[in-house]
C-alpha positions in Angstrom: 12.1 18.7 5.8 9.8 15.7 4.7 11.8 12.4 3.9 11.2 10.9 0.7 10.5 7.8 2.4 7.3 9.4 3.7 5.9 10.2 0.2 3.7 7.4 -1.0 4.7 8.4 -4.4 8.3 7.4 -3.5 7.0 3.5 -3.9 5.1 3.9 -7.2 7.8 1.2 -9.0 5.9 -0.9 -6.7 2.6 -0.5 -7.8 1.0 -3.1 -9.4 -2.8 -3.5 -11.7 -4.3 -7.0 -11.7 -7.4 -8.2 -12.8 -9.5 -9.7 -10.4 -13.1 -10.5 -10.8 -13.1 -8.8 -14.1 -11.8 -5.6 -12.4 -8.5 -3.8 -12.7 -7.3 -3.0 -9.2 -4.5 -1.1 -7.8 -2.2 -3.8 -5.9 1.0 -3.9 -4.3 3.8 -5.7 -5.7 4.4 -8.7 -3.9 7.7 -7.7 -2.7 6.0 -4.3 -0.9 3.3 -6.7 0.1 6.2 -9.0 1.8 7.9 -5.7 3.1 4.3 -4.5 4.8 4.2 -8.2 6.2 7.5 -8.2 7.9 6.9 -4.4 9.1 3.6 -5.6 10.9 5.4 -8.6 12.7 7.9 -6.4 13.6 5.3 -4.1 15.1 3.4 -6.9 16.9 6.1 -7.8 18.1 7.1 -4.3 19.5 10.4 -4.1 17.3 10.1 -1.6 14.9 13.3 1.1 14.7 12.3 4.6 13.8 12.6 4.5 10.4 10.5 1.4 9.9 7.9 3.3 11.7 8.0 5.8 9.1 8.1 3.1 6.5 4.9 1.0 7.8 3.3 4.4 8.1 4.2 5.3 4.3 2.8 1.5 3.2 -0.1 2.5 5.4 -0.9 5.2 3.3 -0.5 4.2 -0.3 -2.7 0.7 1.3 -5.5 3.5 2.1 -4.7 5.5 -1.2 -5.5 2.0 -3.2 -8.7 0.9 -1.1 -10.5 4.1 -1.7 -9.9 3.9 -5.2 -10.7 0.1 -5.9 -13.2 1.0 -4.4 -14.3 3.9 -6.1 -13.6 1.3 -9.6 -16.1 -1.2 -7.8 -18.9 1.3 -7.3 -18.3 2.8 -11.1 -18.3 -0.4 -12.7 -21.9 -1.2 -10.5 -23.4 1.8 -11.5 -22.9 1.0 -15.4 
């Protein structure tokens, strides 16, 4: 059974679009942002429980979703 925690789509209320540099990009919202932050302290610092692995690993993802598609919007918008 897959947790719903370790769906990306589970965190979509906490996706963001801002403009930056005339593009519209895919962010986090700054509380997930702050979330991921205190995740990878934690991790640094070898603290992480279980289920904040899982978390940080779910962040991880949707972090990887976004940079492949900004930059698939960066190309685009290069090519025009």
């Amino acid at each position: 059974m897959v947790s719903i925690l370790n769906k990306p789509s589970s965190l979509i209320h906490e996706i963001c679009i801002e403009k930056i540099d005339g593009w519209n990009l895919f962010k986090f919202s700054e509380t997930l942002q702050q979330r991921m932050e205190i995740l990878l302290e934690k991790k640094k610092a070898d603290q992480l429980l279980v289920e904040e692995v899982e978390e940080l690993d779910t962040i991880g993802e949707l972090d990887r979703i976004f940079t492949h598609i900004n930059a698939m919007i960066a190309v685009q918008d290069v090519d025009r």
